[in-house]
TORKOL-4160 file (C-alpha; in steps of 0.2 Angstrom, whole numbers, padded with zeros to 4 digits, m for minus):
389
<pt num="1" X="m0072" Y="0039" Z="m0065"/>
<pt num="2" X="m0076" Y="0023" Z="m0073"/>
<pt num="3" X="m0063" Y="0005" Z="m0072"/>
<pt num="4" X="m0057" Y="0011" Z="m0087"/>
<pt num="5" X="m0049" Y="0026" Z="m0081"/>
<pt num="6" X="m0037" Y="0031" Z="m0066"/>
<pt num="7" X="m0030" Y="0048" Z="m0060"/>
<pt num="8" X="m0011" Y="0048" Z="m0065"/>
<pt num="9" X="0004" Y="0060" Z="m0067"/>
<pt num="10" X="0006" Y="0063" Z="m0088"/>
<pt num="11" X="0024" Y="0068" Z="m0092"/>
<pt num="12" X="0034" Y="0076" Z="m0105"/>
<pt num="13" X="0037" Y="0060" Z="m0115"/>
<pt num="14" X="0016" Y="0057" Z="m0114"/>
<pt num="15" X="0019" Y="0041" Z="m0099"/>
<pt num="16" X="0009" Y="0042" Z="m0085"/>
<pt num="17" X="0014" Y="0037" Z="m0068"/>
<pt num="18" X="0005" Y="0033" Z="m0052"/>
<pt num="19" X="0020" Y="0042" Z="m0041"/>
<pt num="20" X="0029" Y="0056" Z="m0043"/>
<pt num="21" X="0046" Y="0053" Z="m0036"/>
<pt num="22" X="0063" Y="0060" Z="m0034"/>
<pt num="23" X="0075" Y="0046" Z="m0038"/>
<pt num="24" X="0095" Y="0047" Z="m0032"/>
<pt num="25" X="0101" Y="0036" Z="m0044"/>
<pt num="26" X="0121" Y="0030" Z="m0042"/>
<pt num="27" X="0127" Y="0021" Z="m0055"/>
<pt num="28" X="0141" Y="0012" Z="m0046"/>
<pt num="29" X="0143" Y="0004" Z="m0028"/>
<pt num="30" X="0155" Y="0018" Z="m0023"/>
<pt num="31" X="0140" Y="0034" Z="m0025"/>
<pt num="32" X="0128" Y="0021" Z="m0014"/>
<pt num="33" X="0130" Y="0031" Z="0002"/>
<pt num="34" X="0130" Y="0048" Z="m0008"/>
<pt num="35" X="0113" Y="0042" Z="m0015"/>
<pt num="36" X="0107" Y="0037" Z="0002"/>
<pt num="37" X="0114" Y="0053" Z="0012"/>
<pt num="38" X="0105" Y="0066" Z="0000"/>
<pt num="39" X="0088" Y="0055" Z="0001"/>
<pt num="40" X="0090" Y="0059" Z="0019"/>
<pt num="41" X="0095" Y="0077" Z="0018"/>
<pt num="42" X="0080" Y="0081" Z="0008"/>
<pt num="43" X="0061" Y="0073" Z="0013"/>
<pt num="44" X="0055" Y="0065" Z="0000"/>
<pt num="45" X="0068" Y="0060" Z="m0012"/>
<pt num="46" X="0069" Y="0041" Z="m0013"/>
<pt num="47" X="0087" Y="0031" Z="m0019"/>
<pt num="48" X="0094" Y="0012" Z="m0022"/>
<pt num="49" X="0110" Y="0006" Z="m0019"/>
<pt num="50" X="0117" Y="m0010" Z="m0026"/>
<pt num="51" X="0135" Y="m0016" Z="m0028"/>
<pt num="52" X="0137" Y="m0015" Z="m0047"/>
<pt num="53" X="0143" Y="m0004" Z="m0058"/>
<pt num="54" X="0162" Y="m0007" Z="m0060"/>
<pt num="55" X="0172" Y="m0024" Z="m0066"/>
<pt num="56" X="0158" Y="m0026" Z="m0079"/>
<pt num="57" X="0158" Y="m0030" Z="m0099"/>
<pt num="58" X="0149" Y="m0034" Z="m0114"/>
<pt num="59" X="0134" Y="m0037" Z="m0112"/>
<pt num="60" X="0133" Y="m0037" Z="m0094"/>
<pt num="61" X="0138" Y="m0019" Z="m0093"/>
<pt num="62" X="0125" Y="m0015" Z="m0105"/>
<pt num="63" X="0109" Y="m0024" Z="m0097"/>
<pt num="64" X="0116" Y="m0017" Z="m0082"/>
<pt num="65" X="0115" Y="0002" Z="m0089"/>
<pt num="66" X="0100" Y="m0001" Z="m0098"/>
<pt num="67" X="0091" Y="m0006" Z="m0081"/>
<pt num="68" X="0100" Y="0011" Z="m0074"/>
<pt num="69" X="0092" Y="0021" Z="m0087"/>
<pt num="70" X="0075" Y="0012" Z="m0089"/>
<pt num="71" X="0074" Y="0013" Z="m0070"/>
<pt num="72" X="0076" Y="0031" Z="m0072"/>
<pt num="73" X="0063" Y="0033" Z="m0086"/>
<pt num="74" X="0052" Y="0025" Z="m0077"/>
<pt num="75" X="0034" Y="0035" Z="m0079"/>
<pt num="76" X="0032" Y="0038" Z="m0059"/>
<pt num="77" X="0049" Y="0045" Z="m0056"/>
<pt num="78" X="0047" Y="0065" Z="m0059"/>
<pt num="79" X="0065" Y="0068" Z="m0059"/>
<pt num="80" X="0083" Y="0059" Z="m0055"/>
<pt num="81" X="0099" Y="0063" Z="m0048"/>
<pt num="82" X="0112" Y="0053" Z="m0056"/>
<pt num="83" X="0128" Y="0049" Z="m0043"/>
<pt num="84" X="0141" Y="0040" Z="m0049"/>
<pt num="85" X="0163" Y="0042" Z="m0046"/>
<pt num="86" X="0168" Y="0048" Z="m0062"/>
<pt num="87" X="0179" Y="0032" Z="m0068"/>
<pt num="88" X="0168" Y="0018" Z="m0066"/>
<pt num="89" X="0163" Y="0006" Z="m0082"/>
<pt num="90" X="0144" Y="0009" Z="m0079"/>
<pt num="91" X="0146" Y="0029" Z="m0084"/>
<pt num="92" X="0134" Y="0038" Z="m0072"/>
<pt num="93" X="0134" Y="0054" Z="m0089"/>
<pt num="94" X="0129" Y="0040" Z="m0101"/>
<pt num="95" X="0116" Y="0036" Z="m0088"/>
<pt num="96" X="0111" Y="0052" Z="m0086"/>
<pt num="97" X="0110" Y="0057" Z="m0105"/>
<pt num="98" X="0099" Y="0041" Z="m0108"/>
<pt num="99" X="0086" Y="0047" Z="m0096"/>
<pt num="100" X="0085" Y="0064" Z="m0102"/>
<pt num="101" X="0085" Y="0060" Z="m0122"/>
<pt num="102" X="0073" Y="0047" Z="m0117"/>
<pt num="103" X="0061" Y="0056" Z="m0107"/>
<pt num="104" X="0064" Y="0073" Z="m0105"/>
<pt num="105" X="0062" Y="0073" Z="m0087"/>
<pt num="106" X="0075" Y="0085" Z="m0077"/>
<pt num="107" X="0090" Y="0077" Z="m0073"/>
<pt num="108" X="0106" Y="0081" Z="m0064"/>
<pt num="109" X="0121" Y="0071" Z="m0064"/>
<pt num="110" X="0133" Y="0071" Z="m0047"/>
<pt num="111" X="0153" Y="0064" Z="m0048"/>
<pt num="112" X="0160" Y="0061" Z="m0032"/>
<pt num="113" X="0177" Y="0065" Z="m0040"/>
<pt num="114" X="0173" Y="0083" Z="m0051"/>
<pt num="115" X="0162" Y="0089" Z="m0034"/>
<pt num="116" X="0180" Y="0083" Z="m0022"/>
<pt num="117" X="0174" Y="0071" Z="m0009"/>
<pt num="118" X="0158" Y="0063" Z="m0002"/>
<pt num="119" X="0154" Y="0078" Z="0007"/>
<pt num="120" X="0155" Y="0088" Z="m0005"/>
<pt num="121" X="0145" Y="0076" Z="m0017"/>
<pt num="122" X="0132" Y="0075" Z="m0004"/>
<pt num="123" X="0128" Y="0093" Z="m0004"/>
<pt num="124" X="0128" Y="0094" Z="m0022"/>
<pt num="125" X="0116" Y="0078" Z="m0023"/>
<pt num="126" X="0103" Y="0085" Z="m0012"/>
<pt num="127" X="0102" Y="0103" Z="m0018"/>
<pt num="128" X="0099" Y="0095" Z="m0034"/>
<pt num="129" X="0086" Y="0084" Z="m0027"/>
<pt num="130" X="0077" Y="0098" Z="m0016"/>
<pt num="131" X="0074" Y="0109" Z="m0030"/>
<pt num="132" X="0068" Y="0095" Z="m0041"/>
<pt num="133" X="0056" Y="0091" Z="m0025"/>
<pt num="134" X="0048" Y="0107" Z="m0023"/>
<pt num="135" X="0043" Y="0108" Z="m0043"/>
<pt num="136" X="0037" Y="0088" Z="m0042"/>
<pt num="137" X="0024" Y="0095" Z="m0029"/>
<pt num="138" X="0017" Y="0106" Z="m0041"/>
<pt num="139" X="0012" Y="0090" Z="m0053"/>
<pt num="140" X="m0007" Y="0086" Z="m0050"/>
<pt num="141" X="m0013" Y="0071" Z="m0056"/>
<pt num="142" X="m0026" Y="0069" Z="m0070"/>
<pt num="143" X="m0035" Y="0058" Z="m0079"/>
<pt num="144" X="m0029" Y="0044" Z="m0091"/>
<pt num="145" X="m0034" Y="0028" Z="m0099"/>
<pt num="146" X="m0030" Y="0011" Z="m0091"/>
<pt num="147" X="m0021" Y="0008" Z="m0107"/>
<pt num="148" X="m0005" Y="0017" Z="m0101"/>
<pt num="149" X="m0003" Y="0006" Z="m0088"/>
<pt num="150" X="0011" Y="m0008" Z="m0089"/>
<pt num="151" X="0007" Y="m0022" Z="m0074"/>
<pt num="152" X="0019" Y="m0031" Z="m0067"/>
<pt num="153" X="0016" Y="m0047" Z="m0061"/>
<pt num="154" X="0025" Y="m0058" Z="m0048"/>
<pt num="155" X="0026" Y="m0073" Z="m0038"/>
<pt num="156" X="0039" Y="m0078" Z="m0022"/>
<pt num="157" X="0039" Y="m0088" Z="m0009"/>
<pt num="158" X="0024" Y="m0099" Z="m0018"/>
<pt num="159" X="0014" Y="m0114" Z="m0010"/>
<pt num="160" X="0002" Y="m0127" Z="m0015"/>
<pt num="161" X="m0010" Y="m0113" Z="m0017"/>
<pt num="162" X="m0003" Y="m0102" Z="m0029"/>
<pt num="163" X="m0009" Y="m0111" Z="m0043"/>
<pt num="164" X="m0028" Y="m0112" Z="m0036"/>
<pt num="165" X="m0030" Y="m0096" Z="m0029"/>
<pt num="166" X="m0020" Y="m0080" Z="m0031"/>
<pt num="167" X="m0010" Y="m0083" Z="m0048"/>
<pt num="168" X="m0027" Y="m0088" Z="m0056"/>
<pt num="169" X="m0034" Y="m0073" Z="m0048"/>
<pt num="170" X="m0019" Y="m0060" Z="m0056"/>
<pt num="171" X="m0024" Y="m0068" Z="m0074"/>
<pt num="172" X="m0042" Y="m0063" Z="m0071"/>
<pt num="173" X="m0036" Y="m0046" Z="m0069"/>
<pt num="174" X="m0023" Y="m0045" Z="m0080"/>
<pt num="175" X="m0036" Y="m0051" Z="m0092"/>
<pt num="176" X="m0047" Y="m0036" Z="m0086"/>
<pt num="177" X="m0031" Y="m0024" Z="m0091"/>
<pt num="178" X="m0028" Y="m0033" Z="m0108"/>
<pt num="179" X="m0045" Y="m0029" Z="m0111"/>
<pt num="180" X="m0045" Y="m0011" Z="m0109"/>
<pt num="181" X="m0030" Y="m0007" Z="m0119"/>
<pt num="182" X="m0016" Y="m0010" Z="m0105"/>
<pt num="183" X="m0002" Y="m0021" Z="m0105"/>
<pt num="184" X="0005" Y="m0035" Z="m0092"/>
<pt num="185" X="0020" Y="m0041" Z="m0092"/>
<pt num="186" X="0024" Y="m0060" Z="m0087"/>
<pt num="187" X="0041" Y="m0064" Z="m0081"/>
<pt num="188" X="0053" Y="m0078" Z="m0071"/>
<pt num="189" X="0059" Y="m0088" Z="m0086"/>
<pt num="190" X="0065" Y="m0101" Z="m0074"/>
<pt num="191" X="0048" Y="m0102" Z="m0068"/>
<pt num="192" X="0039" Y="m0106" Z="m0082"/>
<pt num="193" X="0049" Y="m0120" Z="m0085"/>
<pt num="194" X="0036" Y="m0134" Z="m0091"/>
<pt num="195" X="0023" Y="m0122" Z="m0097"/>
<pt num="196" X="0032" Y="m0115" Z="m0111"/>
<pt num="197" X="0018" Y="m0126" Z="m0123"/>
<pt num="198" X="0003" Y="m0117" Z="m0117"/>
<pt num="199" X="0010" Y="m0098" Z="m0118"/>
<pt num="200" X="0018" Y="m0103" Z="m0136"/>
<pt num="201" X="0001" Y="m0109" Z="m0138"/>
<pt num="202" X="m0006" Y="m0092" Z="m0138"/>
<pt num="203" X="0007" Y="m0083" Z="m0147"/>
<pt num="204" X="0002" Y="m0069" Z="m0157"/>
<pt num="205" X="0014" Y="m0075" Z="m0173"/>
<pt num="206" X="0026" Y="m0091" Z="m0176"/>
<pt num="207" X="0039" Y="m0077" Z="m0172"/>
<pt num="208" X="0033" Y="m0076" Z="m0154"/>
<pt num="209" X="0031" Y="m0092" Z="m0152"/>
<pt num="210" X="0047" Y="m0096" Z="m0156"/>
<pt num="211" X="0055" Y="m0084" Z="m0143"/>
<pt num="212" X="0047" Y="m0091" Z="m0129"/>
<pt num="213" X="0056" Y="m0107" Z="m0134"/>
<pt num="214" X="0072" Y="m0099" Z="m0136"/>
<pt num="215" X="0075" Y="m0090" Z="m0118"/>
<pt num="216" X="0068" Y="m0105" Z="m0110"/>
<pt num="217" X="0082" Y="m0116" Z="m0120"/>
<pt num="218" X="0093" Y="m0102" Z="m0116"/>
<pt num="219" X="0091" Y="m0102" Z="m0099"/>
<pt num="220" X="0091" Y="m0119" Z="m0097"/>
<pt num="221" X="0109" Y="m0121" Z="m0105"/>
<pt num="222" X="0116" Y="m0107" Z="m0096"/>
<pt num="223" X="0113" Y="m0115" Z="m0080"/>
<pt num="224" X="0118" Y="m0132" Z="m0088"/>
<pt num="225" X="0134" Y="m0124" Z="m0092"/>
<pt num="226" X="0138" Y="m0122" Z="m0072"/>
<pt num="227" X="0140" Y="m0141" Z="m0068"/>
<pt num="228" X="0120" Y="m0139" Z="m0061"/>
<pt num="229" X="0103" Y="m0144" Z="m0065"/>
<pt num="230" X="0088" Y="m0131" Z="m0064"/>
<pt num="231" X="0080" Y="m0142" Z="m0053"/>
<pt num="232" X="0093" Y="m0141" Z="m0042"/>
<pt num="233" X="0083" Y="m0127" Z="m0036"/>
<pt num="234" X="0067" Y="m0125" Z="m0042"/>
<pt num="235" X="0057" Y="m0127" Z="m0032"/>
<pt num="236" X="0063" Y="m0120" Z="m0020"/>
<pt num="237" X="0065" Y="m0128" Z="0000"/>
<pt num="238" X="0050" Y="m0115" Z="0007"/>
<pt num="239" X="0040" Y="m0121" Z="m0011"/>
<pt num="240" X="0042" Y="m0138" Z="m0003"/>
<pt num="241" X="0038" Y="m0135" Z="0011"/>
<pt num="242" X="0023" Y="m0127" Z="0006"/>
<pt num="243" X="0015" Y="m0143" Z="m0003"/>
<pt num="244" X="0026" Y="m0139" Z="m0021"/>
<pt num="245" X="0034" Y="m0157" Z="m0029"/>
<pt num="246" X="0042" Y="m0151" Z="m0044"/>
<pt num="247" X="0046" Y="m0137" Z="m0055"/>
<pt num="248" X="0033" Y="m0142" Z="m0069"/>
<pt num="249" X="0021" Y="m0142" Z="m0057"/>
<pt num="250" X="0025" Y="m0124" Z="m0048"/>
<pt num="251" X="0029" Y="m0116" Z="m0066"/>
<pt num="252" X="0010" Y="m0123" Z="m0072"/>
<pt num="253" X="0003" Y="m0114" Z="m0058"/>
<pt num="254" X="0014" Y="m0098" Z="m0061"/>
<pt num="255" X="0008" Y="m0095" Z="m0079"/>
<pt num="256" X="m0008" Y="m0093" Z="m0072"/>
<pt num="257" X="m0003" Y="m0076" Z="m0069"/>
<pt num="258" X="m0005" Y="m0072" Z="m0087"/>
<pt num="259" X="m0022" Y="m0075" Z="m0089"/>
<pt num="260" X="m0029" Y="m0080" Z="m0105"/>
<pt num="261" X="m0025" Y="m0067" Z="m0117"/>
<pt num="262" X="m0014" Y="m0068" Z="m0132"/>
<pt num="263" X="0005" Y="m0067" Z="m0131"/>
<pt num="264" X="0009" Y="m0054" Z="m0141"/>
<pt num="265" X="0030" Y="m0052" Z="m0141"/>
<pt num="266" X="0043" Y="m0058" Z="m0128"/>
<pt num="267" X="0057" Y="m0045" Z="m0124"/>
<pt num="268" X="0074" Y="m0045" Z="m0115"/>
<pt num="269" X="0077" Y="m0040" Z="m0098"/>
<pt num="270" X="0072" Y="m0021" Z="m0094"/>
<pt num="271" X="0066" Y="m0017" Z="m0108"/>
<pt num="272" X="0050" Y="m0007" Z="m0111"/>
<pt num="273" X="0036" Y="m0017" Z="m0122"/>
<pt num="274" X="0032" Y="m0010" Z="m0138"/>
<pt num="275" X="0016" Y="m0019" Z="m0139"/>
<pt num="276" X="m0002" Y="m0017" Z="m0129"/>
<pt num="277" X="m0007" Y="m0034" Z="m0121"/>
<pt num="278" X="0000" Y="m0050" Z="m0113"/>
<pt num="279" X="0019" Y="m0047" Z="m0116"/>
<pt num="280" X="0031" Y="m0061" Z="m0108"/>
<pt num="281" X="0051" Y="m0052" Z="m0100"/>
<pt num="282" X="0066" Y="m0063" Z="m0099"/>
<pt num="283" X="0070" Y="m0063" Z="m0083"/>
<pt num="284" X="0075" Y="m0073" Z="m0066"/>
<pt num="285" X="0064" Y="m0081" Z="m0054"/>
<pt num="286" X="0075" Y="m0071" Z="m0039"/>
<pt num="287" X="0062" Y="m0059" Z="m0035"/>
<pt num="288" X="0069" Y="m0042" Z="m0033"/>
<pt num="289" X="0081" Y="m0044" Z="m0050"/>
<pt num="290" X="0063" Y="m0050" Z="m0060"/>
<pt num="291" X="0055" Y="m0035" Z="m0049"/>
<pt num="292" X="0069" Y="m0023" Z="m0053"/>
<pt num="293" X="0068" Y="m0027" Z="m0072"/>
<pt num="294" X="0050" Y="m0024" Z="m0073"/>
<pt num="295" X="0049" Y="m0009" Z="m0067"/>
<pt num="296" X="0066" Y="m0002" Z="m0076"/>
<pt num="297" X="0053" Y="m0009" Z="m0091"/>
<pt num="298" X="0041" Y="0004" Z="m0087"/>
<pt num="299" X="0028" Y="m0004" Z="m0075"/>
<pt num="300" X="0020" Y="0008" Z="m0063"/>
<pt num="301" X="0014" Y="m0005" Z="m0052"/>
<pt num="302" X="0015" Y="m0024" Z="m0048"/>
<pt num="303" X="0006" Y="m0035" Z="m0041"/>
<pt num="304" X="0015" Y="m0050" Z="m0031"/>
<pt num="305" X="0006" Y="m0066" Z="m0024"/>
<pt num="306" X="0017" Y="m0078" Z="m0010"/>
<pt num="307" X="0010" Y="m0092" Z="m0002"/>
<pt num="308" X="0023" Y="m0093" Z="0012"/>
<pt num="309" X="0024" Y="m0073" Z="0014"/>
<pt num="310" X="0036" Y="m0058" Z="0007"/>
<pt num="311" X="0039" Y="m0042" Z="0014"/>
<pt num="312" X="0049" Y="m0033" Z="m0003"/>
<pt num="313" X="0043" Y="m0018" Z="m0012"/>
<pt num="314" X="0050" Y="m0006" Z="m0024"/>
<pt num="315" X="0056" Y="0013" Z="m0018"/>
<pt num="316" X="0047" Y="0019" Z="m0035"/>
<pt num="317" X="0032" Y="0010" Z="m0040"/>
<pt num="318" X="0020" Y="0002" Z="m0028"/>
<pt num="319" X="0019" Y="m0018" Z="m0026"/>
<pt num="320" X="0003" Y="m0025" Z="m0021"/>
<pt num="321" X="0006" Y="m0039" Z="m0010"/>
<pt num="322" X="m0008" Y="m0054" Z="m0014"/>
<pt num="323" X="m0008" Y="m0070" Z="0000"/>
<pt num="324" X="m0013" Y="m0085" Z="m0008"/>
<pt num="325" X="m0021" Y="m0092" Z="0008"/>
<pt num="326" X="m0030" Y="m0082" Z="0022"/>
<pt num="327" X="m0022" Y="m0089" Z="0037"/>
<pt num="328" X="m0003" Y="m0082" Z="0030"/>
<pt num="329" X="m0013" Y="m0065" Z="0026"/>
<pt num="330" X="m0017" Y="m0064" Z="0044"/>
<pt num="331" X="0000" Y="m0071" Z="0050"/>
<pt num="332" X="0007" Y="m0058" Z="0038"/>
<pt num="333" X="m0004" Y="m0044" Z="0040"/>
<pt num="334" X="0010" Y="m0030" Z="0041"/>
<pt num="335" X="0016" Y="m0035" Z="0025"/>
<pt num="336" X="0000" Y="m0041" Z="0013"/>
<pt num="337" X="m0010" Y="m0030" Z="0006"/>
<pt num="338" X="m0025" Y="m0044" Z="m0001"/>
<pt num="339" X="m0032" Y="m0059" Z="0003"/>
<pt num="340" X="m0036" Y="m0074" Z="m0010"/>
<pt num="341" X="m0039" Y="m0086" Z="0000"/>
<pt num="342" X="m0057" Y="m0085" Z="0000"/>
<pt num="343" X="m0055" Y="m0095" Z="m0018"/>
<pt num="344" X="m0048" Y="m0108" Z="m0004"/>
<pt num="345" X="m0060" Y="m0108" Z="0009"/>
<pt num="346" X="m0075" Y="m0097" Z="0006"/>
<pt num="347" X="m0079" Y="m0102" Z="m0011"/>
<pt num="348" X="m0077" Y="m0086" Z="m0020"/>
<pt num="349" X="m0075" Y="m0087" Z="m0038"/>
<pt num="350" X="m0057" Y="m0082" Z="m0047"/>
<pt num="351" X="m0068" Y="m0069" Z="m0057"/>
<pt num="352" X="m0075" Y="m0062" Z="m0043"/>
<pt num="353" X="m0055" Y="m0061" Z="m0034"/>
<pt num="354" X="m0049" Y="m0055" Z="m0049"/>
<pt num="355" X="m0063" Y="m0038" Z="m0050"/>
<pt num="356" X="m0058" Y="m0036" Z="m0033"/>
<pt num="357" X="m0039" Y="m0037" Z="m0036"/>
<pt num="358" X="m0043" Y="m0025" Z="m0052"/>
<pt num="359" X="m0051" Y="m0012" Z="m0041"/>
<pt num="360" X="m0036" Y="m0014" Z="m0027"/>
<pt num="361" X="m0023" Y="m0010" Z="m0041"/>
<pt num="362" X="m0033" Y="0004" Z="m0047"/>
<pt num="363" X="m0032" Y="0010" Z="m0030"/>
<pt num="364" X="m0015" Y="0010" Z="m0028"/>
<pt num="365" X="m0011" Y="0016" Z="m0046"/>
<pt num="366" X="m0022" Y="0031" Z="m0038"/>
<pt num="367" X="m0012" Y="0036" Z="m0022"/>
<pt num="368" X="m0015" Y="0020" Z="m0011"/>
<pt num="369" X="0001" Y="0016" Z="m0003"/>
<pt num="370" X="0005" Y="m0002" Z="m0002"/>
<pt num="371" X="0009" Y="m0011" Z="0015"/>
<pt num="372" X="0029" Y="m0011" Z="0008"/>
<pt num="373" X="0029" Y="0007" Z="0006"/>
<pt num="374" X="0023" Y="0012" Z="0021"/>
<pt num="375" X="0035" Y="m0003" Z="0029"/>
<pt num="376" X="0049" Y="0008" Z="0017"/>
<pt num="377" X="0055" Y="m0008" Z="0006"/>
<pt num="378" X="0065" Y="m0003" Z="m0005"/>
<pt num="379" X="0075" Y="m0017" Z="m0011"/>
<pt num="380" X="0083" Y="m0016" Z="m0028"/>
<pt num="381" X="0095" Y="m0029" Z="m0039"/>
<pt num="382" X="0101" Y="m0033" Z="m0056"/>
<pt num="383" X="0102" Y="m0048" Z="m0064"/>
<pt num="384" X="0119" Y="m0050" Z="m0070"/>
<pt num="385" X="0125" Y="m0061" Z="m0085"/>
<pt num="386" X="0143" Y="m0059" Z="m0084"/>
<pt num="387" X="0159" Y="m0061" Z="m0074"/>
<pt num="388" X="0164" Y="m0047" Z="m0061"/>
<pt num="389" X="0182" Y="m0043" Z="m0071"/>
């Protein structure tokens, strides 16, 4: 097996995932504990709960089901079990027709109000999830090109480092996957604030270019509209405290996690690139609504650097925890999975970080489990652009 190759699980729609999970997926706050109970009942099964779903329009209702079904698609999910009420705007059978058209993957669909109660619900929820359980564990993994992987990155909780050290380090590897056909997505709008120039830069076309202008003046007037600055805050007060002075500064550090590669499209929030290579998603700097929206845009895994330290994950796709400095990595040992800060203080090179991070992603993408899947973070949220009605 060469670095150009991992062992993956190829589905139906020709996606290959690094997991193979069973997903209880509710579609409205009110199947939360429906999703939950099943994923207890039967060993394995995984689920989110969120308090979304209902009181939403426009466009809001539709970023918000097309996170739901891009969640669902996503290639290391085997199967899902859709829960929802029955009469809630985020329609758990549009969810559920969305993931199957799109993929092909089994899917059931559970309504708390057709099956008569939670109970009932419940049992209904998990036989569905059992059965899709026992045929997930006669997937075997096989071989497959780096090119079908989609990378995530991420940054939170960042310091005076993480523009030295680990972000540098992510671009070194996402340049790695670039290279060999795969594609990396670079997200947190907010938090590129300042180096919009240098990825417009290396747009692919004056069209791409364009957009990254547009969602950063987007964004800005959205939270202009408020009564608030951006900088109000960004950075943040643990950025502060960990040597950050402004938002140009931190966002300069953060493109480094793009690497040096051609941007070759910007897309909207949760939606699955169209393009191989560097590929910028509008999205938040809040960490687990940029992370939810990556992976509903298909990324298998993510790789997430913090100065100051993070414990979140993902309950479908593995996040590989980077410290940008070595004395939080061993302060926060139960929660990192690798170390930069030899860049700091050991005078390794960003190349040589960045092979090493390379090879740790290939790892995980190949069964690995990360420190927040075996701590069983599973955090989940949607970034919403609308009033609750």
């Amino acid at each position: 097996m060469t670095d150009s190759e991992f062992w993956g699980y190829r589905r139906s729609d020709g996606t290959v995932g690094v997991r193979n999970h069973v997903l209880l997926l509710p579609t409205i706050t009110c199947a939360n504990q429906i999703a939950q109970n099943a994923a207890t009942i039967t060993r394995g099964a995984v689920y989110v709960g969120h308090q979304h779903g209902c009181g939403q329009t426009g466009d809001d209702l539709h970023q918000t089901m097309r996170t739901f079904v891009g969640y669902g698609s996503n290639p290391n999910v085997y199967g899902v079990v859709v829960c929802g009420l029955g009469c809630e705007a985020a329609s758990a059978r549009i969810v559920a027709d969305g993931i199957s058209k799109r993929t092909g993957k089994p899917v059931e669909l559970v309504l708390i109000q057709s099956s008569g109660g939670t109970l009932r619900a419940t049992e209904d929820a998990a036989r569905a999830a059992a059965l899709m359980l026992q045929d997930a564990s006669e997937v075997r993994r096989e071989p497959a090109p780096v090119s079908e992987l989609i990378l995530g990155t991420e940054c939170g909780g960042s310091d005076a480092c993480s523009g030295i050290s680990a972000n540098p380090a992510v671009g070194h590897c996402a340049d790695m996957l670039v290279d060999r056909g795969g594609t990396v997505l670079l997200a947190e709008t907010t938090e590129l604030i300042g180096a919009e120039h240098l990825l417009a830069a290396r747009a692919t076309t004056p069209e791409v270019a364009q957009k990254v202008y547009q969602v950063i003046d987007r964004y800005e007037q959205a939270v202009l509209a408020t009564g608030y600055d951006m900088r109000g805050g960004n950075p943040s007060p643990g950025n502060i405290a960990g040597g950050l002075t402004t938002i140009e500064e931190k966002s300069l550090g953060a493109a480094h996690k793009g690497g040096t590669r051609p941007l070759v499209d910007v897309i909207e929030y949760g939606r699955r690139p169209g393009k191989h290579g560097l590929v910028w998603m509008d999205t938040p700097g809040h960490d687990i609504e940029q992370l939810t929206g990556m992976v509903a845009g298909g990324s298998q895994v993510v790789v997430f650097t913090s100065g100051r330290g993070t414990p979140t994950g993902s309950c479908i796709a593995p996040v590989v925890k980077i410290a940008t400095n070595s004395e939080m990595f061993q302060n926060m040992r139960d929660n990192m999975d690798f170390d930069a800060g030899g860049v700091i203080d050991r005078g390794e090179s960003i190349e040589a970080v960045g092979a090493r991070l390379y090879a740790e992603v290939l790892r995980a993408c190949e069964g690995r489990i990360t420190r927040s899947e075996v701590l069983g973070h599973h955090e989940f949220g949607l970034w919403r652009i609308g009033p609750t009605l």
